[in-house]
C-alpha positions as CSV (number, residue, x, y, z in Angstrom):
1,X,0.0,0.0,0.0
2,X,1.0,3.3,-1.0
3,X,0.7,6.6,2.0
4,X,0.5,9.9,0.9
5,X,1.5,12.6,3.5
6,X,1.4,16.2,2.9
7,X,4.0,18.4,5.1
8,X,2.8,18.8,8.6
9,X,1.0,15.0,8.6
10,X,1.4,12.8,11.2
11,X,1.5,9.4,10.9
12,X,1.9,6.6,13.8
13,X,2.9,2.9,13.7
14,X,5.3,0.8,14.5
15,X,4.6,-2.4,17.5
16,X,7.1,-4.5,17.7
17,X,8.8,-6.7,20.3
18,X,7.1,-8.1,23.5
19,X,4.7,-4.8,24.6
20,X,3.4,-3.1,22.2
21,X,4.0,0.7,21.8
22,X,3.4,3.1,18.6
23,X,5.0,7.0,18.0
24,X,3.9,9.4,16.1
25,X,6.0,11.5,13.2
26,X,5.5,14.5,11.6
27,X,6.5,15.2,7.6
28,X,8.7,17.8,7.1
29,X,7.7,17.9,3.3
30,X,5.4,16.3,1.2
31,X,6.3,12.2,1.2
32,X,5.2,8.7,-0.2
33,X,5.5,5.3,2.1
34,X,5.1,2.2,1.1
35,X,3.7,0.7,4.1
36,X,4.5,-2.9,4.7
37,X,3.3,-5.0,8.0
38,X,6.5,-7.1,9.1
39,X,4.9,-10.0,9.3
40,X,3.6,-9.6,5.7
41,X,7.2,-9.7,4.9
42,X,7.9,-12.7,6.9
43,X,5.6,-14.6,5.4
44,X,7.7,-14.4,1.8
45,X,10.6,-15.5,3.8
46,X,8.9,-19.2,3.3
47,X,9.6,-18.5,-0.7
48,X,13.1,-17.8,-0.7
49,X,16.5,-19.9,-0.6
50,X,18.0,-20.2,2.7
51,X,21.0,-17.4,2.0
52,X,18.1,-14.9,0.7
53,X,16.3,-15.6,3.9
54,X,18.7,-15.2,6.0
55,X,19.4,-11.5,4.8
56,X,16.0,-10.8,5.0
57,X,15.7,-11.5,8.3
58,X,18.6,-9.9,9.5
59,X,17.3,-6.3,7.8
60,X,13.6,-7.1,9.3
61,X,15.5,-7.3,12.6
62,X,17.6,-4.1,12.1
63,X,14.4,-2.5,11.1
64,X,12.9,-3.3,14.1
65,X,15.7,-2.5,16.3
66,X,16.0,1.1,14.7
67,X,12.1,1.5,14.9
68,X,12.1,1.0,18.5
69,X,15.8,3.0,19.2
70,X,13.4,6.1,17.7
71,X,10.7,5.4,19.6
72,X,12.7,6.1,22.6
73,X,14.5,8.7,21.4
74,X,11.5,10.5,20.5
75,X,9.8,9.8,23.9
76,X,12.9,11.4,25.9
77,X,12.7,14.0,23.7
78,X,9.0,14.6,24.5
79,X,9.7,14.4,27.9
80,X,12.6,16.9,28.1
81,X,10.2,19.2,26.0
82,X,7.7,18.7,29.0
83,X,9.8,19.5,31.6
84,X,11.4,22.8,29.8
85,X,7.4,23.9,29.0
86,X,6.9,23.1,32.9
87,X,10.3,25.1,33.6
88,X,9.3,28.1,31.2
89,X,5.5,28.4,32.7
90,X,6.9,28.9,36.3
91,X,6.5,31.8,38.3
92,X,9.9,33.5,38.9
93,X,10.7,35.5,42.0
């Protein structure tokens, strides 16, 4: 499936490992996704030689490490930005 997203979009996804969690992202410009499920991928592991699926599933797992290394970068992120709006909204003496 093909995503359009105009500039300013959000989009959220991404649940992988044991608990699931999603995260949202926001386009900086106009942008086309082809949006896969990993397990649709997976499943055309079956159809390929041993060496092909091998690779495969070593970039599905990189994929999924990355994906969730954002996650969590984006959720510090969020929570610095909470503090600092908490910070900035204080009375000052």
């Amino acid at each position: 499936m093909l995503a359009h997203y105009e500039i300013g979009d959000y989009f959220v996804g991404i649940a992988f490992g044991d608990a699931p969690y999603s995260t949202s992202i926001k386009t900086a410009e106009a942008s086309r996704f082809l949006q896969v499920r990993i397990g649709e991928l997976k499943a055309l592991l079956s159809e390929t030689d041993k060496f092909t699926k091998r690779v495969f599933e070593n970039l599905l797992n990189d994929v999924e490490k990355k994906a969730h290394e954002l996650s969590e970068v984006i959720q510090q992120k969020r929570a610095i930005s909470e503090i600092l709006g908490t910070i900035s909204n204080s009375p000052t003496k």
